[in-house]
matplotlib code that plots the C-alpha trace (Angstrom):
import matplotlib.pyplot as plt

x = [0.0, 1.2, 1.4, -0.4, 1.3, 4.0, 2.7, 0.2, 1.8, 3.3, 0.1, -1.5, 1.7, 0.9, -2.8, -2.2, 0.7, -2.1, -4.5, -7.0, -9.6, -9.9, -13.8, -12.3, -9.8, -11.7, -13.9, -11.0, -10.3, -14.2, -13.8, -11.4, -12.8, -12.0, -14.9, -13.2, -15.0, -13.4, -13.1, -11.1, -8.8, -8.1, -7.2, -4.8, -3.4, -3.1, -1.4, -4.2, -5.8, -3.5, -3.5, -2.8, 0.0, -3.6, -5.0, -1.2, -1.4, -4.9, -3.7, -0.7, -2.8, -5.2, -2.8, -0.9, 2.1, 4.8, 3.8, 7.2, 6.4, 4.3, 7.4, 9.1, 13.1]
y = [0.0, 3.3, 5.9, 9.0, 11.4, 10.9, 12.9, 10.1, 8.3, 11.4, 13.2, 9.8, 10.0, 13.5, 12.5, 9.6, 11.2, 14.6, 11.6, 12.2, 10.2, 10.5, 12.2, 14.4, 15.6, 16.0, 18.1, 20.6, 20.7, 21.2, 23.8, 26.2, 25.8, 23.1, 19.9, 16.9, 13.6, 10.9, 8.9, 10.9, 11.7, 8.0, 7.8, 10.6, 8.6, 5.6, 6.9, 6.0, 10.0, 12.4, 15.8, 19.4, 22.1, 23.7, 20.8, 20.3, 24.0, 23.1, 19.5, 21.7, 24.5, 21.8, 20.0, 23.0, 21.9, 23.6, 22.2, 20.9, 18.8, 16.9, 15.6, 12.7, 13.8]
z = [0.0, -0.7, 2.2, 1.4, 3.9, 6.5, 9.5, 10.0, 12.6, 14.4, 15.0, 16.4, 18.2, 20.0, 20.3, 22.7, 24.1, 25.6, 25.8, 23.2, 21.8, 17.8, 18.8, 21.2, 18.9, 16.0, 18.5, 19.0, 15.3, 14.7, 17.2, 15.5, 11.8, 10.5, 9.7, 10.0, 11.1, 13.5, 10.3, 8.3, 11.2, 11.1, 7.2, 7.9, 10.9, 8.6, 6.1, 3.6, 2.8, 1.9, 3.8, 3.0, 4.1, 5.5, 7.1, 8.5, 10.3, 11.7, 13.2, 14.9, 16.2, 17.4, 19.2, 20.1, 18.9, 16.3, 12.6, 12.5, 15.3, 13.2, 11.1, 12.7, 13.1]

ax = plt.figure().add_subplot(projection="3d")
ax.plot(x, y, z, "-o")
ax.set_aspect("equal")
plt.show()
């Protein structure tokens, strides 16, 4: 299978680490703009949707982390 993105793992990474269900996060990205279901959160997590440099911004201002955090080192 081809991977569609390569933040996938690192913001399911962050999610677990500030102990985050998928709904509950999708709730804070819902909350500053951006409509994303539970669903899609897990394609991006997976690897299987790709994502945007927009939708990269919104994951790290929902998770309150630098978008560069995002990118495994």
């Amino acid at each position: 299978m081809e991977k569609k993105n390569i933040t996938g793992p690192q913001v399911r990474k962050i999610r677990v680490s500030k102990q985050l269900s998928q709904e509950e996060f999708t709730a804070k990205c819902n909350l500053i703009g951006w409509d994303i279901s539970r669903g899609t959160l897990a394609k991006i997590e997976s690897q299987v949707r790709r994502i945007t440099d927009d939708e990269v911004a919104l994951i790290a201002k929902a998770l309150k982390v630098r978008i560069q955090d995002l990118y495994e080192k």
